[in-house]
C-alpha positions in Angstrom: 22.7 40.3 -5.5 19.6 38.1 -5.8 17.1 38.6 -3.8 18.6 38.3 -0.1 21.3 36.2 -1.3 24.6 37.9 -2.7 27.8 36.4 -4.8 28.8 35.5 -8.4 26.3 32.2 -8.8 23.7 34.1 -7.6 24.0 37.1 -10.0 23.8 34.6 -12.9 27.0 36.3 -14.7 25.8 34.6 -18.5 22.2 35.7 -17.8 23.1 39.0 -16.6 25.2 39.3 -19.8 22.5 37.7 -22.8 20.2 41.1 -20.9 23.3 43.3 -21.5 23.5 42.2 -25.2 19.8 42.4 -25.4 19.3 45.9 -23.7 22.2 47.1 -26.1 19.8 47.3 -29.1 16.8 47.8 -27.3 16.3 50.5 -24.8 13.4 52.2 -22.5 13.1 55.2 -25.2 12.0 52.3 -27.7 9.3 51.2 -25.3 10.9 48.1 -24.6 10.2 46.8 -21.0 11.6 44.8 -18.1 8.2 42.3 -19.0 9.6 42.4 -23.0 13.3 41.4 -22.0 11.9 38.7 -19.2 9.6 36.9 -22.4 12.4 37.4 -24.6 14.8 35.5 -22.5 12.4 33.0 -21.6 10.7 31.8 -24.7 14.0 31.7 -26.5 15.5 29.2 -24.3 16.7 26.0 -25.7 14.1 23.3 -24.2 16.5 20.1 -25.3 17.6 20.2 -21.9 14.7 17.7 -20.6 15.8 15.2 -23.8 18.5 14.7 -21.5 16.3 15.1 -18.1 13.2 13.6 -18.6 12.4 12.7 -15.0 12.8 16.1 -14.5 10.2 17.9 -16.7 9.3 21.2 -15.4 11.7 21.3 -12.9 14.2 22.9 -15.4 12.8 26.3 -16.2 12.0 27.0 -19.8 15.4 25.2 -21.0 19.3 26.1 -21.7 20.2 30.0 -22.1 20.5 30.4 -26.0 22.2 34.1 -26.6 22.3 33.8 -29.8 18.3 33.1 -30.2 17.7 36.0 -28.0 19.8 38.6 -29.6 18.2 37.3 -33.3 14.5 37.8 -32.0 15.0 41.2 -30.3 17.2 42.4 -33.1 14.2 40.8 -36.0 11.0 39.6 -34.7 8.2 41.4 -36.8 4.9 42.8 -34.6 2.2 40.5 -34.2 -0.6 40.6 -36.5 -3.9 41.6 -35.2 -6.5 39.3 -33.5 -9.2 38.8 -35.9 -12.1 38.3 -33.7 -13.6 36.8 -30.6 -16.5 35.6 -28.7 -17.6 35.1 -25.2 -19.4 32.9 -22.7 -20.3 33.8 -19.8 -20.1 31.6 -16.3 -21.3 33.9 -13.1 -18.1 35.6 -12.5 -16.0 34.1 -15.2 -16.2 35.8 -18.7 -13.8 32.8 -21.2 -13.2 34.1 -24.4 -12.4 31.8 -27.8 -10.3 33.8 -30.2 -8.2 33.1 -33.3 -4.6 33.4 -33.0 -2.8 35.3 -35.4 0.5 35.1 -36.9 3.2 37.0 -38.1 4.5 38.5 -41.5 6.9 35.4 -41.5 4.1 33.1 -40.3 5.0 32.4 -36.6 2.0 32.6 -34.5 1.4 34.5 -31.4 3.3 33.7 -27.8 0.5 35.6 -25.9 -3.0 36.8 -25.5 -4.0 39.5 -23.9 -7.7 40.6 -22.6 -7.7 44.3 -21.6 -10.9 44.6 -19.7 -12.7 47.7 -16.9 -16.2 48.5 -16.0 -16.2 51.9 -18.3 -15.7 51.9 -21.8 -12.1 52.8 -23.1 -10.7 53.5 -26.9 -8.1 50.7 -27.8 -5.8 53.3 -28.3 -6.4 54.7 -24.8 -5.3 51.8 -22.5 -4.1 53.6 -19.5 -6.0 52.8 -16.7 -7.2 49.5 -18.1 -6.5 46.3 -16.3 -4.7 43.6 -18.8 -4.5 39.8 -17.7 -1.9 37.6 -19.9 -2.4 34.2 -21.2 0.2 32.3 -23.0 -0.7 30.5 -25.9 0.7 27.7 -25.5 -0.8 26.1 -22.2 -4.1 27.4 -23.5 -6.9 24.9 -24.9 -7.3 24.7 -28.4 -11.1 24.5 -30.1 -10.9 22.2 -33.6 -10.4 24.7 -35.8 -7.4 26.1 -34.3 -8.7 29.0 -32.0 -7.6 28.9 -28.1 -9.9 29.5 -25.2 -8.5 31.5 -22.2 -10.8 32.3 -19.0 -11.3 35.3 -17.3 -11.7 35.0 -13.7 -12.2 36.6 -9.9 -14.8 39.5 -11.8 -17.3 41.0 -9.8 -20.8 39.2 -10.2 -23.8 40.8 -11.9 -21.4 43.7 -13.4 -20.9 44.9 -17.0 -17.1 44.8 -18.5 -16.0 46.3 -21.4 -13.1 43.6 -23.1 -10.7 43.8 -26.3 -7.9 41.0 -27.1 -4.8 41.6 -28.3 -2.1 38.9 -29.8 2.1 39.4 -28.6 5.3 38.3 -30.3 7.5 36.4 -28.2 8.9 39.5 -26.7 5.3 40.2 -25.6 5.1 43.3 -27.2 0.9 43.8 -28.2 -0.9 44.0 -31.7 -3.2 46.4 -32.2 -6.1 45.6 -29.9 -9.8 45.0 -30.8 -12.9 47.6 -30.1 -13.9 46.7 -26.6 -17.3 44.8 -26.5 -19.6 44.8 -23.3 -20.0 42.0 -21.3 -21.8 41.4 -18.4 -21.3 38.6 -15.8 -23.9 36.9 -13.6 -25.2 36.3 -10.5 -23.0 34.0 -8.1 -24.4 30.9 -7.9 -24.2 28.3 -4.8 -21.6 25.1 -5.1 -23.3 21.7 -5.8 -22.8 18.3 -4.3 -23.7 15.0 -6.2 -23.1 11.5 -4.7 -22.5 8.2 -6.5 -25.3 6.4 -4.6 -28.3 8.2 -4.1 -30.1 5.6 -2.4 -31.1 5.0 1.4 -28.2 5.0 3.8 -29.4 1.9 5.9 -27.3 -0.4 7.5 -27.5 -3.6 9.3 -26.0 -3.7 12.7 -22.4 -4.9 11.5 -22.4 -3.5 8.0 -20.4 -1.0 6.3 -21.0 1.4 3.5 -19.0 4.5 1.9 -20.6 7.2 -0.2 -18.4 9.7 -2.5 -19.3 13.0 -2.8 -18.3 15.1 -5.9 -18.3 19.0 -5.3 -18.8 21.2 -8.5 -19.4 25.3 -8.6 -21.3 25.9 -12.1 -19.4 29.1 -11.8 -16.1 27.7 -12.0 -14.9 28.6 -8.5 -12.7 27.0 -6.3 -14.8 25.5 -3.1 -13.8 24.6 0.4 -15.5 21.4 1.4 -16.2 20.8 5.4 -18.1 18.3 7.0 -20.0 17.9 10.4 -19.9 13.9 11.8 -21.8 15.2 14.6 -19.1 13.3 16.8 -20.6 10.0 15.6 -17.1 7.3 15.7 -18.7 4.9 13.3 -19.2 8.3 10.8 -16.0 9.1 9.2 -15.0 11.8 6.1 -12.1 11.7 4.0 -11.0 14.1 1.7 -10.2 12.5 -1.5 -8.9 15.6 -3.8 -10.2 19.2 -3.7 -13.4 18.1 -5.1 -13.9 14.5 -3.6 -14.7 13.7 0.2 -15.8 9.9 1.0 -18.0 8.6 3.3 -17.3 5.8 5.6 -20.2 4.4 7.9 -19.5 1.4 10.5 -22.2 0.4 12.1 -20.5 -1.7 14.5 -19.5 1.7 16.3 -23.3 2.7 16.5 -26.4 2.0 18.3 -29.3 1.2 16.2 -31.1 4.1 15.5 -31.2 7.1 12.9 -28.5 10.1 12.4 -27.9 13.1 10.4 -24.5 14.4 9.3 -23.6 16.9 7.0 -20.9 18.0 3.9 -21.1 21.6 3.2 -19.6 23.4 0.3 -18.6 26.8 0.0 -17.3 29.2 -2.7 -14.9 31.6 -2.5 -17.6 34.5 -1.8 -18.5 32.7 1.1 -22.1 31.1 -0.4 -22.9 27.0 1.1 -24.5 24.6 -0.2 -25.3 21.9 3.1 -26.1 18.7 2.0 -27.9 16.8 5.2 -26.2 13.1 4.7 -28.8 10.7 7.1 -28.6 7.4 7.6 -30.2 4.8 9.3 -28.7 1.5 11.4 -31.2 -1.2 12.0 -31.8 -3.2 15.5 -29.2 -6.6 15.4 -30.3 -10.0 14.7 -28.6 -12.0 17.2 -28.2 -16.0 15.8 -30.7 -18.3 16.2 -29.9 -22.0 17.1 -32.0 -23.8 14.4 -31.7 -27.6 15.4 -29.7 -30.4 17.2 -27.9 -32.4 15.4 -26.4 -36.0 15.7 -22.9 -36.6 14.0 -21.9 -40.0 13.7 -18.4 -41.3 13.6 -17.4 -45.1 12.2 -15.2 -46.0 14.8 -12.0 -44.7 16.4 -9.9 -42.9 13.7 -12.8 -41.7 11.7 -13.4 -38.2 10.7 -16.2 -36.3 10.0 -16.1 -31.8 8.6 -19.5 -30.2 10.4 -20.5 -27.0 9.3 -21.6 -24.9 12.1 -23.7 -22.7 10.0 -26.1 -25.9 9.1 -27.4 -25.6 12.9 -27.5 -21.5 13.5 -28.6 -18.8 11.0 -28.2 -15.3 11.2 -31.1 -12.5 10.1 -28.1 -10.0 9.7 -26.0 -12.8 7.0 -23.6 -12.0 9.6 -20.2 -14.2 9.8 -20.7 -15.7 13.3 -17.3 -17.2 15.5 -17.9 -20.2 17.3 -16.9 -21.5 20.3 -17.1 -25.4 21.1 -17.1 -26.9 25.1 -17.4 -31.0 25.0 -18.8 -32.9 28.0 -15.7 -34.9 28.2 -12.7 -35.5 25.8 -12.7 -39.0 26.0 -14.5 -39.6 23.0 -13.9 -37.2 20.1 -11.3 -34.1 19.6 -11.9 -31.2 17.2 -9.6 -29.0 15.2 -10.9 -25.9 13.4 -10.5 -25.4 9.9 -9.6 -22.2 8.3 -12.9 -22.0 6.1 -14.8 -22.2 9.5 -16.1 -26.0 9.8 -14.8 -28.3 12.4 -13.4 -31.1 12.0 -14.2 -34.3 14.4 -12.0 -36.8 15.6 -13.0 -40.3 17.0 -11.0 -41.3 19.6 -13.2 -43.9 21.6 -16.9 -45.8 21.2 -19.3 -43.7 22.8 -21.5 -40.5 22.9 -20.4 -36.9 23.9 -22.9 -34.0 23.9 -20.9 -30.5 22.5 -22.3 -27.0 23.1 -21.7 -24.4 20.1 -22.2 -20.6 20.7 -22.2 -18.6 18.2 -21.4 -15.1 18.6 -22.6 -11.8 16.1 -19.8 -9.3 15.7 -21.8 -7.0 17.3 -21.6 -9.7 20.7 -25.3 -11.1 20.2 -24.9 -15.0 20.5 -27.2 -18.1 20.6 -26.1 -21.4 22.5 -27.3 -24.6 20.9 -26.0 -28.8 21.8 -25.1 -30.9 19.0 -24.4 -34.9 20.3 -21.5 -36.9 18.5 -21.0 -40.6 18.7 -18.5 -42.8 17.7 -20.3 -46.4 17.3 -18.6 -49.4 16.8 -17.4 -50.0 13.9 -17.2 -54.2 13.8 -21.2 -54.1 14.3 -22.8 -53.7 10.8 -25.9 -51.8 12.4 -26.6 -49.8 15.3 -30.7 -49.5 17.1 -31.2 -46.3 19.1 -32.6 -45.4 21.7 -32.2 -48.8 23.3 -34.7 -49.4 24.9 -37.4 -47.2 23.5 -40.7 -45.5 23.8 -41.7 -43.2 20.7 -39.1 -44.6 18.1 -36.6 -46.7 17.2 -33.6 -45.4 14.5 -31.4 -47.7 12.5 -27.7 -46.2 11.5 -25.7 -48.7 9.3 -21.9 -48.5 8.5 -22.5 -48.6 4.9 -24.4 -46.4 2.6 -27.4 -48.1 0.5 -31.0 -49.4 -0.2 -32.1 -51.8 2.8 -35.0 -54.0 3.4 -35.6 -53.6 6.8 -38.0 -56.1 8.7 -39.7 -56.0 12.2 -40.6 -59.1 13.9 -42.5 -59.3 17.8 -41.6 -61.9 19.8 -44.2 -64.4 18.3 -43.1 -63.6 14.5 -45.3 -61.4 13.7 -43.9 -58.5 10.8 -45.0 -55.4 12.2 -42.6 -53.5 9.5 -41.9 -54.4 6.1 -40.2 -51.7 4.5 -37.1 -50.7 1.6 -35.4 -47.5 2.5 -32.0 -46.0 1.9 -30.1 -45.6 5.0 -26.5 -44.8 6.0 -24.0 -43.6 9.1 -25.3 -39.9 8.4 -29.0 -40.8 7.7 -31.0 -42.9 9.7 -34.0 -44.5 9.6 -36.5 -43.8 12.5 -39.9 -46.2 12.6 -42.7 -45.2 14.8 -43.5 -47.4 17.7 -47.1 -46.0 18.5 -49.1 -49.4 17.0 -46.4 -51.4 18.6 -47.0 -53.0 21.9 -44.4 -53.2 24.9 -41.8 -56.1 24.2 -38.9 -57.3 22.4 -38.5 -57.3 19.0 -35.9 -58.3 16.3 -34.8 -56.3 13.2 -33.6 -58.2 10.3 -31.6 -55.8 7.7 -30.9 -57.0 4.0 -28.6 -55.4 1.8 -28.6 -57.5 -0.6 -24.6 -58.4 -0.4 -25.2 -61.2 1.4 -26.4 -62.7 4.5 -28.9 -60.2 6.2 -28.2 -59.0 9.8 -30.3 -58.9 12.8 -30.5 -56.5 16.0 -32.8 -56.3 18.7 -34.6 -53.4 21.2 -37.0 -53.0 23.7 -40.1 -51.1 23.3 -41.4 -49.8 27.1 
């Protein structure tokens, strides 16, 4: 029988038998133990097995049964020599020790260390009555110069122990054991938490911002972390590891205003640390329609890319959707882009007036008119407004440096002027010194014969 389960596999028949061969030559009487024949077995084992089962290491035990190994070291493995000193550090409850580890008569250094340890004094020949923790050598940490460090842990706080160290063979069986030195632990201090960003949690209306927090005991005990989101749905904690909990803040899912949430820490005597995490979510920006503009298109066919964001801004940076409604569809279509622009198409001659909101994602949105016109492409110049009152603009087909005359009806030049225009940039003269009438525009490019327009100033 095993356990609750009974039958052949489940007695382990060639285990069952190496502990027959074994308890053959070594009996109770000797003072060999249960512990001694468990070690023996164990730390004999052949661990070629993971050669063959990598993907399996540690899964496997300590490796393949070897009898023969067993039976050789309980029938001729020399007692451990004795542990030639130690020293101690002490961290609140925890008392680690850094010892040498000795060797044999044949050279084979010690399987285990043990720390025999109460709160009276004791002879190290006297042991009964004295607690004993085990370490095994090899998982322990190893200093430079060869000497181990092993922790002992779970000790009452602001108490004096009495400890001696002893080295074991591989069958566990003890060394002599040192004089017991006194050693006294300290008071429990609380968990800490650090974060990686220490500065102001303050968030614009549709940001978002994490914050990790690191828990650490300075007296190496394990620490449950909780946290408090005071219910808040744009306020989430995740725990990251046992000593890790991030910090996700959505201001989207909050009013403006300020909050306080908490993380606290607690060690395994029950003493917190809270850590008060506030943070602060400012009023939202809504867009702001900045200016009309005028996009021009050469005739039916033509296309123009308008970026929305040259006509609204945001105080927030925030990405803004946009929704377009034309006066008609006669004159232009639009697609949008991907990347966010629209792109125009001219479809007729003409003028349509477009209205653009723009919308915040937290739902703020600004309304602003931008006019599109598709002129006609076989004239080489356009005048606008037609007839006018304030000012006259000039929009040519083609891009370049014009000279650009304005004669009244009797010849007079009331503008002489070079200035680069083109379909996208107009030129706008001022009619205030000019008097009602007709007048004539004469545009020179220089490519040839210039052309001439006319309006009507009112």
């Amino acid at each position: 029988m095993y356990g609750t389960e009974q039958g052949t596999s489940m007695a382990c028949p060639h285990v069952s038998g190496v502990a027959a061969l074994v308890l053959s030559t070594r009996t109770q009487e000797d003072g060999f133990t249960s512990d001694n024949l468990f070690k023996l077995i164990v730390n004999t084992a052949d661990p070629s097995i993971y050669k063959y089962n990598a993907d399996r290491r540690g899964m496997l035990g300590s490796g393949i049964l070897d009898a023969a190994a067993a039976l050789g070291a309980v029938m001729d493995t020399p007692q451990m020599g004795p542990v030639a000193g130690f020293s101690t550090e002490v961290a609140g409850n925890s008392i680690i020790f850094t010892a040498d580890v000795p060797e044999d008569a044949r050279g084979n250094g010690a399987s285990y260390m043990y720390v025999y340890y109460s709160t009276s004094s004791f002879s190290p020949d006297d042991l009964d009555g004295v607690d004993r923790a085990e370490f095994k050598v090899s998982g322990l940490e190893e200093t430079e110069d060869g000497k181990v460090i092993f922790t002992l842990d779970g000790l009452e706080f602001n108490t004096t122990y009495y400890c001696a160290v002893a080295a074991a063979n591989i069958l566990g069986e003890p060394s002599a054991v040192t004089s017991p030195e006194a050693v006294s632990t300290k008071e429990n201090r609380a968990p800490e938490i650090t974060v990686d960003d220490d500065s102001e949690l303050v968030l614009r209306a549709s940001e978002t911002a994490t914050r990790l927090y690191t828990v650490s005991d300075p007296d190496r005990q394990s620490v449950e972390i909780t946290w408090d989101n005071r219910g808040l749905s744009g306020v989430t904690f995740v725990k990251l590891s046992d000593s890790e909990v991030e910090l996700t803040v959505n201001a989207l899912e909050l009013q403006a205003g300020e909050y306080e949430c908490s993380i606290t820490a607690t060690d395994a005597f029950g003493l917190s640390t809270v850590l008060p995490v506030k943070l602060t979510v400012m009023e939202n920006n809504i867009p702001v329609f900045l200016e009309a503009a005028e996009i021009c298109l050469d005739g039916a066919g033509a296309t123009v890319l308008f970026n929305p964001y040259d006509c609204f801004s945001d105080g927030d940076n925030d990405a803004l959707s946009f929704h377009y409604t034309a006066t008609n569809d006669r004159v232009v279509s639009f697609v949008e882009t991907e990347d966010g622009l629209v792109e125009f198409i001219a479809k007729a001659p003409g003028s349509v007036r477009i209205a653009i909101t723009a919308t915040d994602p937290k739902g703020g949105s600004a309304v602003g008119v931008v006019n599109v016109v598709v002129r006609d492409s076989d004239s080489a110049f356009d005048i606008y407004p037609n007839p006018a009152r304030e000012y006259v603009k000039i929009r040519t087909s083609e891009s370049g440096i014009y000279d650009v005359k304005v004669l009244s009806s009797s010849g007079n030049v009331l503008y002489d002027k070079s200035a680069a225009i083109s379909l996208m940039q107009p030129l706008e003269i001022g009619l205030a010194d000019f008097p009602p009438g007709q007048y004539t525009v004469i545009l020179d490019g220089g490519n040839g014969e210039p052309e001439t327009g006319s309006f009507v100033k009112l």
